[in-house]
N, C-alpha and C positions, 0 to 999 in steps of 0.2 A: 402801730405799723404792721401791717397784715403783708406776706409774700406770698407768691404763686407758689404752689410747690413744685414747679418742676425747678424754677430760680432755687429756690432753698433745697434740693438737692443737688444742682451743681457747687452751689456754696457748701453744703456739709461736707462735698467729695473736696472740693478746695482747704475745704479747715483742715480736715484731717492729714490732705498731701503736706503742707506748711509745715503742719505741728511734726509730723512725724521727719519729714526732710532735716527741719533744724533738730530734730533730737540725733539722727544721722551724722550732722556736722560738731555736735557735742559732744557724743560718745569718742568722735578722733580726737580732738581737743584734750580730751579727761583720759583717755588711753595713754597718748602721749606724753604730759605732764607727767604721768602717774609711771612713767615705764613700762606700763602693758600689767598693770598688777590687776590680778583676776577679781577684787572687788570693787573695782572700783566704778564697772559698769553697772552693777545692783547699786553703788549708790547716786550715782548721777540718775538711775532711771528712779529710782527712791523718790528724789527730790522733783525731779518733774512730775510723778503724779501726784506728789502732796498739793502739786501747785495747780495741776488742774482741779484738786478735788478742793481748792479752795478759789479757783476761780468759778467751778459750777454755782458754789455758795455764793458769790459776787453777785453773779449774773441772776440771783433772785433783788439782791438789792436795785442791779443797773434798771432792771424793767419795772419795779415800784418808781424809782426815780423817774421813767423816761412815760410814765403810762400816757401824764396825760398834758404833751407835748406833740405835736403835729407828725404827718406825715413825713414831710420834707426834713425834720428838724431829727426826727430819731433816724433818718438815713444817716443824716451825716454824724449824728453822735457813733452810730455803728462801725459808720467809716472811719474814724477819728479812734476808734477803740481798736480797730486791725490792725488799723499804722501804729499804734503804740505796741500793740502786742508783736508785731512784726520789728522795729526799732529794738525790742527789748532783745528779741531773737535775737536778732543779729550783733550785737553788743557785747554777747555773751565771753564771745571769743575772744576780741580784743580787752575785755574789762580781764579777764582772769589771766591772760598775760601781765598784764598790769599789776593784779594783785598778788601773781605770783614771785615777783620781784620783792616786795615789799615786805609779804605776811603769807601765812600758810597759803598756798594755792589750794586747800579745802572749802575755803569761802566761796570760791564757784559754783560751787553748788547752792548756795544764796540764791547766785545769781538765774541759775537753772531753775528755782523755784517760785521767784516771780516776772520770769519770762513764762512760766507753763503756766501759772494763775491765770497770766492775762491773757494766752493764746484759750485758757480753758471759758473763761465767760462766752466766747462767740457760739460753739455748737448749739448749747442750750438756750441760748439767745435766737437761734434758726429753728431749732423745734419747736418752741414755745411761739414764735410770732406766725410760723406758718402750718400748725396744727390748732385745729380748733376742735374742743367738744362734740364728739358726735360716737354714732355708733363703729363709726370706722378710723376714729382717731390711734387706735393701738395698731393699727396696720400702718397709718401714713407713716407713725413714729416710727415700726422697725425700717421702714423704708430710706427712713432717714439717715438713720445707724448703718444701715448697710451702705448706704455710699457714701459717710463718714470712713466708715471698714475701707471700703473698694479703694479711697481717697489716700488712706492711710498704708495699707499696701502698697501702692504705687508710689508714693513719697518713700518709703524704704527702699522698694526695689531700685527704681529708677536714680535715686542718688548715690543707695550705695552700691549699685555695681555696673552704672553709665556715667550718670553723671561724673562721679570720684575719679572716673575711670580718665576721664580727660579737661574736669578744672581742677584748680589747685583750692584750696581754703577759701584765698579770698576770693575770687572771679565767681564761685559758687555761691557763696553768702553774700554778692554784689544780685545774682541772678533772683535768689530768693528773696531778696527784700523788692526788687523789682517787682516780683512779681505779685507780692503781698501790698504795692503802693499802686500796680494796676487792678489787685482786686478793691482794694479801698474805693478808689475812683470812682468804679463799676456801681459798687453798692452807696455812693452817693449819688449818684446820677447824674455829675457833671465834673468835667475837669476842676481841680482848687488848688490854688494858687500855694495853699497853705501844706495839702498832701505833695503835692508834688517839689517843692522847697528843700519840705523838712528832712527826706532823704539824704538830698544831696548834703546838708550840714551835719547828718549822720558820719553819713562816708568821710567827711572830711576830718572830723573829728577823730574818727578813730582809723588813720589814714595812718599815723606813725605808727601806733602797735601793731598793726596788721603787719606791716614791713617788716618788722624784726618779730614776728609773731613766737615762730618758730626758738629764738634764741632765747627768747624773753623764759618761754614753757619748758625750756631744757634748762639752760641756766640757771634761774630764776634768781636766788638772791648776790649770785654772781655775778650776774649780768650785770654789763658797767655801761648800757650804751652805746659802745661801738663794736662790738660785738659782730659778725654775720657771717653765716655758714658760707665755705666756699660754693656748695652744691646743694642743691634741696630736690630731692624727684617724692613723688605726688605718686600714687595712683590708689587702687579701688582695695588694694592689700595696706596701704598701709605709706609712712611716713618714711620717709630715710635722709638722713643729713650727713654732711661730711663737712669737717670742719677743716680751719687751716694747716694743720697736719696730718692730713688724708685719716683721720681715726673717723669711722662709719658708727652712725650708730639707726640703728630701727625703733620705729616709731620711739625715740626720746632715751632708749638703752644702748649700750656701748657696744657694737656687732663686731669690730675686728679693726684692723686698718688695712690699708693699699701697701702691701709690701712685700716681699719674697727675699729681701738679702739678709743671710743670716751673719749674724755679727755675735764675736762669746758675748755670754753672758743675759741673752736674746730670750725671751719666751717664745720666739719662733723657732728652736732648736725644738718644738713639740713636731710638727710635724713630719719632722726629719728625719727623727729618732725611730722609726719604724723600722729602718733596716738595721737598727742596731742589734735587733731582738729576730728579723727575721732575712734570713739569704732570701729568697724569692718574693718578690710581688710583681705579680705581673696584673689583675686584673682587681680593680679599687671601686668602691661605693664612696661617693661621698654626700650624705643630707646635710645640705644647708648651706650653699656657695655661698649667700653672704656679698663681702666684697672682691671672694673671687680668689684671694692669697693663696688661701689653703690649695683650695684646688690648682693653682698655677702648678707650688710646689709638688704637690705628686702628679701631674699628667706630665712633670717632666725629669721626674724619676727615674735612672737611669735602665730599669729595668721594667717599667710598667706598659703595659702594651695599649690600656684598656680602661678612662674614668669614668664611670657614668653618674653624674652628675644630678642630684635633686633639688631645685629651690623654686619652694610659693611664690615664692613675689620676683614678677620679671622687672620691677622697677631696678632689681639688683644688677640686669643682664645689661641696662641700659645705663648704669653706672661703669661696669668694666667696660663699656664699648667706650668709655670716655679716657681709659688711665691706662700709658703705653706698656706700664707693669704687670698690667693683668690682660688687655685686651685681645692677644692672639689666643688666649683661651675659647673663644667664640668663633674660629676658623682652623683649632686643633685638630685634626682628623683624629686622633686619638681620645679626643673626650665628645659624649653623648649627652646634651644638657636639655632635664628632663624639667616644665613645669608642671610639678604637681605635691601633693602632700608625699612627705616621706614613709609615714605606716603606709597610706593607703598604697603607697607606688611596692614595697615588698610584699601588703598582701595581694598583690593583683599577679607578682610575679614568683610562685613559691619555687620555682627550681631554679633561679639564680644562685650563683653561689661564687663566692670573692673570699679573695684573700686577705683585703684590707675593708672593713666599714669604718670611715672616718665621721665623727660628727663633732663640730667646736659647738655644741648646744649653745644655747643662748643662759641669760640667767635663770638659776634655778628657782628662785620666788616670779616671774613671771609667767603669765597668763600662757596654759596649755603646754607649758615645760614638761609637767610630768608626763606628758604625751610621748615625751623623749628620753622621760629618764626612768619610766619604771619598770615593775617587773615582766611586765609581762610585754613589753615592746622589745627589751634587751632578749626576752627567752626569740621574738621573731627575727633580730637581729642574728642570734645566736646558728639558729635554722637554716642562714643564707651565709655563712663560711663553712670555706674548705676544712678539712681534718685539723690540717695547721693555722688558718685563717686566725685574724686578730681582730678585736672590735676597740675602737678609741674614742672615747666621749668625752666633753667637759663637765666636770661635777662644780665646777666654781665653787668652790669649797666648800658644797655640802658634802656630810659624814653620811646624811641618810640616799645620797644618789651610790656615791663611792659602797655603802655597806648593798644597797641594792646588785652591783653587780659583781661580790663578792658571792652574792646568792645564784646568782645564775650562772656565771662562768666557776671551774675550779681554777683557774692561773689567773692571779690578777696584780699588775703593780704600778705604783702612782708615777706618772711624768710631771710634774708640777702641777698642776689641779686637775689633771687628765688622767683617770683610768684608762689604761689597756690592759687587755685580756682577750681570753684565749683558753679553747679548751684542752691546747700542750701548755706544756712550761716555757715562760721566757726570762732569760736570759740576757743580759745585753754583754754585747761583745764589741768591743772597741776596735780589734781588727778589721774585722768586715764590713762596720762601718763607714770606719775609712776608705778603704776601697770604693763602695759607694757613694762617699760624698767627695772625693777624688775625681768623679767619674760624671760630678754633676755639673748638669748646663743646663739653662733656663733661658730660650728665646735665643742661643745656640753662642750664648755667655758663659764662661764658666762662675759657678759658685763662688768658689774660690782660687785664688792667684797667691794668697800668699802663704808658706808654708804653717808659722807661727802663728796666723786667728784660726787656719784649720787644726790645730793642737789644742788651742784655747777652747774651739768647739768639741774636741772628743774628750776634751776632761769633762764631761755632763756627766760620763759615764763613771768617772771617781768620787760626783758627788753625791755619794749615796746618804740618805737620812729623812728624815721626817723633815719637811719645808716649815718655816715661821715666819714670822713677820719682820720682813726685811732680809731674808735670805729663801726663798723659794726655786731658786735655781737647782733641785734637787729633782733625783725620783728612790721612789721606796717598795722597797723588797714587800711581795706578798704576805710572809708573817706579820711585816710591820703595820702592813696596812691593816691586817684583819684585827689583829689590836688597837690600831686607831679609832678605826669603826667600829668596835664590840658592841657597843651599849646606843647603837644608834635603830633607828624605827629605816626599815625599808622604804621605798615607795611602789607603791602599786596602785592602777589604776582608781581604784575604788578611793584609797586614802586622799589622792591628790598632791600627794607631797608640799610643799612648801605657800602653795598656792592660795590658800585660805588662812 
């Protein structure tokens, strides 16, 4: 089978858009499962090119096989070889749902590697049938590669920052297989009954896991089948789910919940606690609105004039517009809500300067954390507070985030997994506190009504000690801390901290 070459350059720009789209749709899949852990795109990508580099090796066997077979006959084996390696594509997703349930959700990557096998036999299958020996065959070939390349490009851009942008998992990997069953077609040179069938018993087959896609990859060997997120928002940043108890979580990790009523005994007494340690806040930073709680509770602080707000992913803004707990945040005159990265948004603005930077970090073993938690973000952090200014992060109970900004600020003391600091002294004071939480209304509610759970919340401030398992409803004095952390490693850019 000999092609034109101009046919076998639209097909080598086609191979490569496919291959590279479904690695697109893989990488959220393996992100996801995985909670955003920073290896785990080196080895999903790992495994797809072992599979091309074992699909190249095929594709010497298929054209021994196919040499001396007809014209018509090696079209549709080609065709028949697309659609397999397009099925396998698409399969990926729903099969490692499946096996995540069962057995390590590792094994996907199996499956990554011979779906990339078989997407890898076709490009060298297009070189070899439409370059022939001659003085100019080393020029057709790079020509080929290049709109392989060009192919491959646009399959990355186009799905991951349009496409993503407005389907969801499945409707996109319904498009892709579509459109790898109309190149099939194309390069068999007539409609077949057989290409065009087998799709559909594709899709139907893997119609259940796709539904509960999402539950199956976070759950996994929990998952009991009835299972289903109340909410699931899509977009080009990333995944987010919300389960029956309003707890959020991003791409597959646990982000916060839908909530603002502080109740004793509450992990949300963190936020709060800020005027315990200081009389004034009137003008607050917060990176990473998340589901929006945190920032409710300080833009409506009794005393704050001023939140300007940081978060990546507007899919979050499109969550609060949904939950009556948090949604006047997005018509606050008082809050500024910025989409953009949070370093880049302080280094673009060096003469801001606040009284509060608040950040609920995300977990510290995932992907680009230490972006937020190391030395030398905390020193720019540091930069953009007043004399008295406070900075408050989650270390999720690392020693080496906690001992990181033990190096940059000199005052620093733990609220339950949250360091604050500061480069005065603080102090918590239960008086003044109270006054402020006395004073506090949210959406023009008051906090509190009854006198005894507002007593039950200023006793936070009695309980001073190092937190443990099963009692963390603590915060601890800076000596304490700095002996906790003695013997721990910083995190700084370079190290990466937890990440690897």
């Amino acid at each position: 089978m000999k092609l034109s070459f101009r046919t076998a350059l639209l097909w080598s720009a086609l191979s490569g858009f496919l291959a590279l789209a479904w690695e697109i749709l893989w990488a959220r899949v393996f992100n996801f499962t995985s909670g955003s852990r920073a290896p785990v795109f080196g080895y999903m990508l790992g495994s797809y090119l072992l599979g091309l580099a074992i699909g190249s090796l095929w594709s010497r066997m298929w054209q021994r096989d196919h040499s001396s077979v007809d014209f018509g006959s090696q079209r549709l084996a080609l065709a028949g070889l697309i659609t397999r390696a397009n099925y396998a594509a698409f399969m990926v997703a729903p099969l490692t749902a499946v096996i995540a349930c069962h057995a390590p959700w590792q094994w996907g990557y199996l499956l990554v590697a011979i779906s990339g096998a078989l997407l890898g036999i076709v490009f060298p299958l297009l070189c070899h049938r439409s370059v022939q020996t001659g003085a100019d065959s080393g020029s057709r070939l790079s020509w080929l590669y290049l709109a392989n390349i060009i192919g491959s490009g646009a399959g990355s851009l186009l799905t991951g920052f349009v496409l993503m942008e407005w389907l969801g998992l499945y409707p996109l990997s319904l498009l892709l297989l579509a459109i790898g069953a109309a190149w099939a077609c194309t390069v068999a040179g007539a409609l077949s009954r057989g290409l065009l069938v087998a799709p559909l018993f594709v899709v139907l087959i893997t119609l259940s896991p796709f539904q509960s896609l999402y539950e199956r990859l976070q759950y996994k060997t929990e998952f009991n089948g009835t299972m289903r997120f109340a909410e699931v928002v899509e977009s080009r940043h990333g995944v987010i789910t919300v389960d029956t108890h309003k707890c959020v979580y991003g791409n597959g990790a646990y982000d916060g919940v839908i909530e603002t009523k502080l109740e004793p005994s509450s992990w949300l007494v963190r936020p709060y606690f800020l005027s315990a340690v200081r009389d004034q806040i009137e003008n607050v930073l917060v990176i990473g609105v998340a589901s929006g709680g945190w920032t409710q509770i300080l833009a409506n602080h009794p005393q704050v004039k001023h939140v300007t707000a940081i978060e990546l992913s507007h899919g979050y803004l499109e969550l609060i517009s949904r939950h009556d707990e948090v949604k006047s945040l997005l018509t606050n005159p008082k809050v500024e809500i910025v989409i953009d990265d949070g370093r880049r948004w302080l280094r673009r603005n060096p003469d801001k300067k606040f009284d509060a930077i608040v950040m609920n970090t995300t977990h510290h073993w995932r992907e680009f954390a230490s972006a937020l938690l190391s030395k030398e973000f905390l020193t720019l952090v540091k930069s953009h507070l007043t004399p008295e200014g406070i900075a408050f992060w989650n270390c999720t109970d690392s020693l080496r985030a906690a001992k990181t900004g033990t190096e940059v600020f000199p005052h620093s003391i733990m609220v339950i997994n949250h360091v604050l600091a500061s480069n005065a002294p603080l102090t918590p004071d239960r008086e003044r506190w109270a006054r402020v939480l006395s004073q506090y209304h949210i959406d023009g509610q008051p906090v509190f009504t009854d006198p005894a759970k507002l007593n039950a919340v200023l006793d936070f401030v009695n309980h001073e000690g190092l937190p443990r398992e099963g009692d963390k409803w603590k915060w601890t004095r800076h000596e304490h801390v700095l002996d906790l952390v003695r013997n721990a490693e910083p995190i700084t850019d370079d190290n990466l901290g937890h990440e690897y």
